[in-house]
C-alpha positions in Angstrom: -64.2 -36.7 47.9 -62.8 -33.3 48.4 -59.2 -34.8 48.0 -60.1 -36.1 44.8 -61.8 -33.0 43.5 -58.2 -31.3 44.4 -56.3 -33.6 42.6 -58.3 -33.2 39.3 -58.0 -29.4 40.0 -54.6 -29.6 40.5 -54.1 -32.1 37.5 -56.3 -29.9 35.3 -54.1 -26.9 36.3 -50.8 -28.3 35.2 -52.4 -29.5 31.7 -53.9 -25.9 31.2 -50.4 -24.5 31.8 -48.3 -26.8 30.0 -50.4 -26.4 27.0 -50.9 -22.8 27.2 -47.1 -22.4 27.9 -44.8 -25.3 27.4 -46.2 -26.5 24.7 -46.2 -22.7 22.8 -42.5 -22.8 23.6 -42.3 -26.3 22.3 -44.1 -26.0 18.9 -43.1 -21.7 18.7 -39.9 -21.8 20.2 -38.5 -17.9 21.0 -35.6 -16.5 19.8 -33.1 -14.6 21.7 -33.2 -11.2 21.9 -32.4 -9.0 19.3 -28.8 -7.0 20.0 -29.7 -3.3 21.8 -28.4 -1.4 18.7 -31.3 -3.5 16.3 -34.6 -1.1 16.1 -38.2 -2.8 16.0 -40.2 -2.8 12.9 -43.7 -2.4 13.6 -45.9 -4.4 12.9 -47.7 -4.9 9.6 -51.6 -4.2 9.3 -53.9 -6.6 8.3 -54.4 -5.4 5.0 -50.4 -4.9 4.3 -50.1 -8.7 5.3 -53.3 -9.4 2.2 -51.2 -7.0 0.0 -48.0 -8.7 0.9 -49.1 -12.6 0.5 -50.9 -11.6 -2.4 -48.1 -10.4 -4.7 -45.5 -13.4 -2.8 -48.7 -15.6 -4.7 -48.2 -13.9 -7.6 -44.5 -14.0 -7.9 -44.7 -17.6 -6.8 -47.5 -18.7 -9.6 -45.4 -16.5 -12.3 -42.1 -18.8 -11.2 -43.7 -21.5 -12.8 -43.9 -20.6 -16.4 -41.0 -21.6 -18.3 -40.8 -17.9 -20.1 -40.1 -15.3 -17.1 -41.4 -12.0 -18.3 -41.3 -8.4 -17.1 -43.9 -9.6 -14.3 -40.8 -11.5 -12.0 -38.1 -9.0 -13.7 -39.3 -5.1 -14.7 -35.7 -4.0 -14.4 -34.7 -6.4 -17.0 -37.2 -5.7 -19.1 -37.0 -1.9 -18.9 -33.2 -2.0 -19.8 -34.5 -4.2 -23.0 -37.0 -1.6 -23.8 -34.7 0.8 -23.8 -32.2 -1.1 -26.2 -34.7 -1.5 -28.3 -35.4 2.6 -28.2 -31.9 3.1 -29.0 -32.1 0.3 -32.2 -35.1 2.8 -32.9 -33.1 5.9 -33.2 -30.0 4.6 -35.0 -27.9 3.7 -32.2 -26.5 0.4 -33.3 -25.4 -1.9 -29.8 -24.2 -5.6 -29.3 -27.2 -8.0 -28.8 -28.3 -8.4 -25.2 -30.2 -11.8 -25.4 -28.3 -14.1 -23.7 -28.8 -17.7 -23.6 -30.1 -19.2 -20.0 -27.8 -20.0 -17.5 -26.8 -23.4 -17.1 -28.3 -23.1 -13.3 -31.3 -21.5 -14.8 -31.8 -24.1 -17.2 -31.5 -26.4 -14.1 -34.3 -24.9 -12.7 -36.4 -24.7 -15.1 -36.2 -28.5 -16.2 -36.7 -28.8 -12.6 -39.9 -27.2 -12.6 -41.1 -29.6 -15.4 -40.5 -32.7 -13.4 -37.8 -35.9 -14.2 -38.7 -35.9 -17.8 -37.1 -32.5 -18.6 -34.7 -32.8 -15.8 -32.7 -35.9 -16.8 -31.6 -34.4 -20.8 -30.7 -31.0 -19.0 -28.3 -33.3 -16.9 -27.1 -34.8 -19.4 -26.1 -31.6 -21.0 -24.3 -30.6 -18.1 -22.3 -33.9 -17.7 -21.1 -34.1 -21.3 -20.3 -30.4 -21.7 -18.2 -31.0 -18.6 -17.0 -34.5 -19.9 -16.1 -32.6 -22.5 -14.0 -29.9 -21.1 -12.4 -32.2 -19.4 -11.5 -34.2 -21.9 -10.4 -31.1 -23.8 -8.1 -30.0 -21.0 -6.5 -33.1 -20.4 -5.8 -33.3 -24.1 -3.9 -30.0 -23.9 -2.6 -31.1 -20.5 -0.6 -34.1 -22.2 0.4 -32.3 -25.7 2.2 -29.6 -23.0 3.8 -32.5 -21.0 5.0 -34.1 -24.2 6.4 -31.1 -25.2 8.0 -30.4 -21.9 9.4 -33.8 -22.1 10.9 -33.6 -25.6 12.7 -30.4 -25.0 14.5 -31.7 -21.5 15.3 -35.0 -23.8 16.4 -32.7 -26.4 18.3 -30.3 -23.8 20.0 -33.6 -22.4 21.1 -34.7 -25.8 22.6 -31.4 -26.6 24.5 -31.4 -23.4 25.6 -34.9 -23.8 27.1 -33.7 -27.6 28.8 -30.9 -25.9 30.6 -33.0 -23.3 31.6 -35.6 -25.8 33.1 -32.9 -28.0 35.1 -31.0 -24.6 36.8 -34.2 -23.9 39.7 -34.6 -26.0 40.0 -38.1 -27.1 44.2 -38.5 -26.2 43.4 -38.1 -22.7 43.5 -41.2 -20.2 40.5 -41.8 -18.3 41.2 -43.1 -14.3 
């Protein structure tokens, strides 16, 4: 009896340490150790890790509209509110509106699932069909042209060396 009550003791005392250590390392794995000349941060305070998810939320819920305003990008939008100061006063500048990117406009039709995604790629694969296309248009025209003037070089040479040779001399 008192055998058996050591072998559960001894069992329960290997699960208690696997889980409250193995199994941490398992699912929590540590990382080595940061290099000497690396200094700690400290760590954050309850209510700076509330303040912190809360505006990662934010940022994350704004990502989703399909018009990013001044809430994802103030520094964009103060240099536009500027522009538009210097309109105000006279100052006449190039326009600043650009069009989306093309990865931009990826990721936006994304965002809106398969039904936006699929005409966005199809933008991208004919505008690149097309340049493409385009190039090795211009590719060919410049080999043609290449071709013609060695053709046209050769032909030259050829009259040249048909009017050196005199026509009274014997040929071996």
């Amino acid at each position: 009896m008192i055998a058996e009550r050591m072998k559960v003791k001894v069992v329960c005392r290997k699960v208690y340490d696997y889980i409250r250590y193995d199994l941490k390392e398992i699912a929590f794995p540590s990382s080595l150790p940061d290099p000497p000349h690396i200094k700690k941060r400290r760590k954050l305070t309850w209510n700076e890790r509330f303040l912190v998810l809360k505006e990662a939320s934010r940022l994350y819920a704004a990502s989703w509209v399909r018009d990013i305003g001044p809430d994802l990008r103030p520094n964009d939008y103060k240099k536009d509110d500027e522009t538009d100061d210097d309109r105000a006063n006279g100052a006449k500048s190039a326009t600043n509106e650009k069009e989306p990117s093309t990865l931009e406009d990826l990721a936006v039709a994304a965002r809106g699932g398969m039904e936006t995604l699929r005409p966005a790629l199809q933008r991208v694969y004919m505008t690149r069909a097309s340049a493409y296309k385009d190039a090795l248009k211009s590719f060919i025209a410049g080999y043609q042209e290449g071709i013609q003037q060695v053709m046209e070089k050769k032909e030259d040479a050829k009259t040249k060396e048909e009017g050196d040779i005199p026509k009274n001399s014997t040929s071996h």
